[in-house]
C-alpha positions in Angstrom: -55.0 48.1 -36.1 -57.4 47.2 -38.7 -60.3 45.0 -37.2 -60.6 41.2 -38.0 -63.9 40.8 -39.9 -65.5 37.5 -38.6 -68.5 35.4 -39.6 -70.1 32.8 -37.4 -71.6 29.8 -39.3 -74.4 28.0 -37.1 -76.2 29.4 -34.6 -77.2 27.3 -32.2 -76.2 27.7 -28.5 -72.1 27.4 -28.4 -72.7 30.0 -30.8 -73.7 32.6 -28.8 -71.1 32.4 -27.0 -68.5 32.8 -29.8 -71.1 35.8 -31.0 -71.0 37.3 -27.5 -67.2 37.5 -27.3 -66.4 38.3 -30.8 -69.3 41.5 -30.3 -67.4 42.7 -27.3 -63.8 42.1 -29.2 -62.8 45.4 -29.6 -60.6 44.7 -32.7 -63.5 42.3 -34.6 -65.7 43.5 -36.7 -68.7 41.0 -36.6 -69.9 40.7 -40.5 -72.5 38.2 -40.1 -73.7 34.7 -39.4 -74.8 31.9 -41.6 -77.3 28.9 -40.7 -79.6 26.3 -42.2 -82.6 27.6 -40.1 -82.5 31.2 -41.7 -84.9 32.9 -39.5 -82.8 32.1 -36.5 -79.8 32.9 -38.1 -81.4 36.3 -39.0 -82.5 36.8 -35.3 -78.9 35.9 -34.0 -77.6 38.7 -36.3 -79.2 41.2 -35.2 -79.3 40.3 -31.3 -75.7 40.4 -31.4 -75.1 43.3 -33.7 -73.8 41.6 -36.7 -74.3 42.8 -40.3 -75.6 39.9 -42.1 -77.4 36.8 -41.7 -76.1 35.1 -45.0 -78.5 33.0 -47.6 -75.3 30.3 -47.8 -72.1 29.1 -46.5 -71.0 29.7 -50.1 -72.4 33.7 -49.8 -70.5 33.8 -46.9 -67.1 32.4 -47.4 -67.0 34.5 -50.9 -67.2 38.0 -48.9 -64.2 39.6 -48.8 -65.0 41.5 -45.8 -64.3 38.3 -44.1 -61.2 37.0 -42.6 -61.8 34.1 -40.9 -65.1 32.1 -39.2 -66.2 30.1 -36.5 -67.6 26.7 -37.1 -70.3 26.3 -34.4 -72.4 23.2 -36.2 -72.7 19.8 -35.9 -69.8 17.4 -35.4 -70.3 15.8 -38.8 -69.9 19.1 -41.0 -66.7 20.3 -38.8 -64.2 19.2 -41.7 -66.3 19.8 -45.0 -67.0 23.6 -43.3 -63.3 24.3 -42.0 -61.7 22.7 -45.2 -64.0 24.8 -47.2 -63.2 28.2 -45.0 -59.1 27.4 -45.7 -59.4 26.6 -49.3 -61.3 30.5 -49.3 -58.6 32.3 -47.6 -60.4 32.4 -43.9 -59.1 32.1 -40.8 -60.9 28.9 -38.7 -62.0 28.3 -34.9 -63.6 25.1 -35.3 -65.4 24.0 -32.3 -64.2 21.4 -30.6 -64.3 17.9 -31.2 -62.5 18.8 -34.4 -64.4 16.3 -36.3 -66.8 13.4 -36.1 -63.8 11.1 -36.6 -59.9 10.7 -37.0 -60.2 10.6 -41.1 -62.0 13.9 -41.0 -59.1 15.2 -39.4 -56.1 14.7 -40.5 -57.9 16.0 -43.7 -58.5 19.1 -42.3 -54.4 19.2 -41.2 -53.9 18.4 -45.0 -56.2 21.6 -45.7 -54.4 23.7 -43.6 -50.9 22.6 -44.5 -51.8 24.0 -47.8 -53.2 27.1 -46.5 -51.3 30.0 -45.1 -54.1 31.1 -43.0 -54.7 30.1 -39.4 -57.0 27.5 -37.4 -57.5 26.8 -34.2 -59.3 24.3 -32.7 -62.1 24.8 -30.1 -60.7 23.5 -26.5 -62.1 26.8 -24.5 -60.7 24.9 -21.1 -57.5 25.8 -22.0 -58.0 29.2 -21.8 -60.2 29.6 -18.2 -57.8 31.9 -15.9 -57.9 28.6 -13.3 -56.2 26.5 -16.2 -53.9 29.4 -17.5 -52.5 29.7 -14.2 -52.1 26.5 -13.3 -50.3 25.6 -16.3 -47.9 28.9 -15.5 -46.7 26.5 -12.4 -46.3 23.5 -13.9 -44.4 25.4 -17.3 -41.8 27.1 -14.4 -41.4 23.4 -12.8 -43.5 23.8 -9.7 -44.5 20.2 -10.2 -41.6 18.5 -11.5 -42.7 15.8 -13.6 -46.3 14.8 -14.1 -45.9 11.4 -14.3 -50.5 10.6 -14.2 -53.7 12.8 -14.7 -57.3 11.5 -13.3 -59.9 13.1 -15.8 -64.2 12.7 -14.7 -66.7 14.4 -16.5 -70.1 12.8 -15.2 -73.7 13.2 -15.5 -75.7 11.8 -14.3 -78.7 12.7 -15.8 -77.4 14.9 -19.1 -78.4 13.5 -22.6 -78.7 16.7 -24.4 -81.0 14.4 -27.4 -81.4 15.4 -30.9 -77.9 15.3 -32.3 -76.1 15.1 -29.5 -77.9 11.4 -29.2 -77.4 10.7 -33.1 -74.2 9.1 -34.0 -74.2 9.4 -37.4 -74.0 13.3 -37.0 -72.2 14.0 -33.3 -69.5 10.5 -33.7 -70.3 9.4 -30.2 -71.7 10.5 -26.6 -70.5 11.4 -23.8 -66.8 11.0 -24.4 -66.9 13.1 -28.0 -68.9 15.7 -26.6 -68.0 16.1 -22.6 -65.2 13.8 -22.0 -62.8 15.3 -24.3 -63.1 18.5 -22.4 -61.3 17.1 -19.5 -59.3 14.3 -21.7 -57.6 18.0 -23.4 -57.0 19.6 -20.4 -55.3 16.9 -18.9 -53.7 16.0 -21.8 -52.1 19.2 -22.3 -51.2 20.1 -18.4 -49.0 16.9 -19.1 -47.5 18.4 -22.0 -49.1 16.8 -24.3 -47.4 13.6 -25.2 -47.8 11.3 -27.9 -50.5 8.1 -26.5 -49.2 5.0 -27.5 -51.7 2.5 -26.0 -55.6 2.3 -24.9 -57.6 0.3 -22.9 -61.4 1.2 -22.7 -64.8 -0.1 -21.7 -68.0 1.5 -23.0 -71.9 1.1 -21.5 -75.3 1.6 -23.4 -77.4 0.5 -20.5 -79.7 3.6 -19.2 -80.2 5.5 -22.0 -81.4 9.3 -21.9 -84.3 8.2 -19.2 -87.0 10.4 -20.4 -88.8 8.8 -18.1 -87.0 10.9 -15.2 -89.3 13.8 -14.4 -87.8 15.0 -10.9 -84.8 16.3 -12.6 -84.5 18.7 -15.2 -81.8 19.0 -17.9 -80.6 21.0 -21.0 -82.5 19.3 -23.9 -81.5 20.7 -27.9 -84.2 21.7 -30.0 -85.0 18.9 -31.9 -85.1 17.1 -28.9 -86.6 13.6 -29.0 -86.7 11.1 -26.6 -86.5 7.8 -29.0 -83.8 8.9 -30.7 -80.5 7.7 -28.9 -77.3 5.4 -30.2 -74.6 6.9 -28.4 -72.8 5.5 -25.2 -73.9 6.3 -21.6 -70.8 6.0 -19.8 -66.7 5.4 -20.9 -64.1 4.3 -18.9 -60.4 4.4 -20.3 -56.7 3.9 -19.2 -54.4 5.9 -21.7 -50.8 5.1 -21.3 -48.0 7.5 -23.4 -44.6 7.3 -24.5 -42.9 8.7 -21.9 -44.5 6.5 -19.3 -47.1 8.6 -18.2 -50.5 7.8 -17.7 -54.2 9.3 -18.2 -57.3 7.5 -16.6 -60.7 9.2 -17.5 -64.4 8.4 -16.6 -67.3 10.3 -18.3 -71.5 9.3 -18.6 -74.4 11.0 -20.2 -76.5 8.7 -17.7 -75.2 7.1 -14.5 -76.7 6.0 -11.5 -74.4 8.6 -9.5 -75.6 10.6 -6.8 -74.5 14.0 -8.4 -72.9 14.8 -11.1 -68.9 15.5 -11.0 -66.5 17.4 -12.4 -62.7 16.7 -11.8 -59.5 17.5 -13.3 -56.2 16.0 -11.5 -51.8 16.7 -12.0 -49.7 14.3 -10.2 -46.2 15.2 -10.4 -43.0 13.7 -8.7 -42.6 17.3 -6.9 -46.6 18.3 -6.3 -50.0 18.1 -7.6 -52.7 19.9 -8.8 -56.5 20.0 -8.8 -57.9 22.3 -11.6 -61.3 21.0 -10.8 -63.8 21.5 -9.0 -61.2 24.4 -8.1 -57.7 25.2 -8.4 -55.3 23.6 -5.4 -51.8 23.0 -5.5 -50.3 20.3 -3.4 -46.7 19.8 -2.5 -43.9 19.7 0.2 -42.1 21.8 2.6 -40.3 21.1 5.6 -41.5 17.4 5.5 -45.3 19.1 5.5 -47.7 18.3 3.1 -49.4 21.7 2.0 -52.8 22.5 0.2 -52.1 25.8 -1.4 -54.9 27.7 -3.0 -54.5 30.3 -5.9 -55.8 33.8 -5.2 -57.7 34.4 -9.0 -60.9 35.1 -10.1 -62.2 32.1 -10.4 -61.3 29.0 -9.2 -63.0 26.4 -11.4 -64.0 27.6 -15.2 -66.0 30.5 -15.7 -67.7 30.2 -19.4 -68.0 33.7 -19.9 -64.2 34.8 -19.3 -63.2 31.1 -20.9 -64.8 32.4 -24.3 -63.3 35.7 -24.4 -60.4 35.1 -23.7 -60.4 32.0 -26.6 -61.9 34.8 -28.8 -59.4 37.5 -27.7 -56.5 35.0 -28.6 -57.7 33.7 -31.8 -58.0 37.3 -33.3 -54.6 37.9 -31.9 -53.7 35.0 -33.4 -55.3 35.3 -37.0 -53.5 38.7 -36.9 -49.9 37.9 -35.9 -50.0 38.6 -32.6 -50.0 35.2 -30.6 -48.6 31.6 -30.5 -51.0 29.0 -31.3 -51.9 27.5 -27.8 -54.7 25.0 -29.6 -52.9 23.7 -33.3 -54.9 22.1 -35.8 -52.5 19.1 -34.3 -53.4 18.9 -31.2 -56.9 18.3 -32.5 -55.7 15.3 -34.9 -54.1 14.0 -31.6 -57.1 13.9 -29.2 -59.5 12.9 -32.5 -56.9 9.9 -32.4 -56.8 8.8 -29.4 -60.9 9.0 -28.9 -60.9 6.8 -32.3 -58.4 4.6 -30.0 -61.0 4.9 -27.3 -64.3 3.6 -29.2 -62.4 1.4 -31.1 -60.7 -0.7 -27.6 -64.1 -0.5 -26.2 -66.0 -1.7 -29.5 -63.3 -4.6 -29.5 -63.1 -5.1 -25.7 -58.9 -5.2 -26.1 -56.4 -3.1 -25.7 -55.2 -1.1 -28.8 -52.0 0.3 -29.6 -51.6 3.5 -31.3 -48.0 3.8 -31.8 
């Protein structure tokens, strides 16, 4: 099989991860990387093997040596980069969210309906061995209907800064950047059907507290403590057409006493945690039973999350798989986190059938 020749533009830290599994990939030939910062993007290249550490995006998309990319930049240059990628003939793994906001898009959809080439958006949840199994169970019925999903993604001390705490480059907070992780995974254990209303509240109280010192935190590189316009917390009540429901809760900064991850399935035949770690709940001779999974890992392990993302996208960009992430499903959750800020900005309800 001839080897998938892959470029990485932007380098920062979710890159390495797409440059670690694309540089154990067997099948992938890693060309090069391309970022702004060009000594970094020269020292990522050759950390992780790669050919190239290209002058521009333009350079890049040009080489024919290249089949497809992965957009690892900000939120703001998602559509402009993957549009861009399509119109060149490349393959696309655009990081997740798929844009800075629901315009963006469903441009990008209009790109790749007029492209034959292939793109998948970033949700790496999806593909952690706790969430592939789980959704094995619920696919063969296990749970019967899943009628509500309860999605929390808190810190409570986790402004990342720079970007991450710029609107007019990341789109939001918390709930563009964390909370969708969660929002997609229960979202698409439920099968993911079409939201027709919102309800939302949003909170700028705390801030990114700079002034906490007993804590420590991931801070981005251009880091900077009076920069910050995005929310601290989100709380939203998603209701779909087929009379399911989706409540989530998600904070850069919250007066919590630890942070919490938690992914819940309710089903009229049993339920599921996927995290903290995978349980199944159900019936049996008018018992309730906690059953546990025998897998690798029980909650999401980043390392096998990423390859197996990577594994599938080549597969994918070569024939070989179905699209488990579609350019769709992106233009779905970008819609109903537009719905999101927009019921919270309002402080009403807002229907998005």
């Amino acid at each position: 099989m001839t080897k998938l020749g892959v470029g990485v533009v932007g380098v920062g830290s979710i890159a390495e991860m797409h440059l670690g599994a694309y540089a154990a990939n067997p099948n992938v030939q890693l060309v090069g990387v391309y970022d702004q910062n060009r000594e970094r993007a020269a020292q990522k290249a050759a950390s992780f093997g790669a050919e190239y550490s290209f002058d521009s995006l333009e350079e890049m998309l040009a080489d024919p040596r290249i089949d497809a990319i992965s957009v690892c930049t900000w939120n703001d240059s998602h559509a402009a980069i993957s549009i861009a990628a399509l119109e060149a003939g490349k393959h696309v793994l655009v990081e997740k969210p798929l844009s800075r906001e629901y315009h963006e898009a469903e441009a990008i959809a209009d790109a790749a309906k007029r492209s034959d080439k292939r793109i998948q958006v970033g949700f790496v949840r999806r593909f952690g061995g706790n969430a592939v199994t789980l959704k094995s169970f619920i696919d063969a019925g296990r749970l019967g209907t899943i009628y509500h999903a309860r999605a929390v993604n808190i810190r409570r001390l986790g402004n990342p800064g720079g970007w991450f705490a710029d609107s007019s480059r990341s789109g939001g907070g918390p709930l563009i950047d964390i909370g969708i992780h969660v929002l997609d995974l229960c979202w698409f254990l439920m099968g993911c059907p079409r939201a027709t209303t919102v309800s939302a509240v949003s909170h700028s109280v705390l801030g990114n507290r700079a002034n906490v010192t007993s804590l420590s935190r991931y801070k981005v590189a251009d880091y900077d403590p009076a920069l910050n316009d995005v929310e601290d917390f989100v709380t939203a009540l998603i209701r779909f057409e087929n009379g399911a429901s989706l409540t989530l809760d998600t904070s850069y900064s919250l007066h919590a006493s630890s942070d919490q991850l938690s992914v819940s399935v309710f089903g009229d035949r049993g339920g599921a945690e996927l995290e903290p770690e995978l349980r199944l709940v159900t019936e049996d001779l008018d018992t309730v039973l906690n059953i546990v999974p025998q897998i690798d890992h029980s909650t999401f392990d980043f390392a096998e999350g990423f390859a197996n993302e990577i594994a599938h996208f080549v597969k994918l960009c070569q024939g070989d798989a179905l699209d488990i992430a579609p350019i769709e499903h992106g233009v779905e959750m970008m819609r109903i986190l537009s719905g999101i800020y927009d019921s919270a900005r309002m402080g009403v309800e807002v229907d998005l059938a």
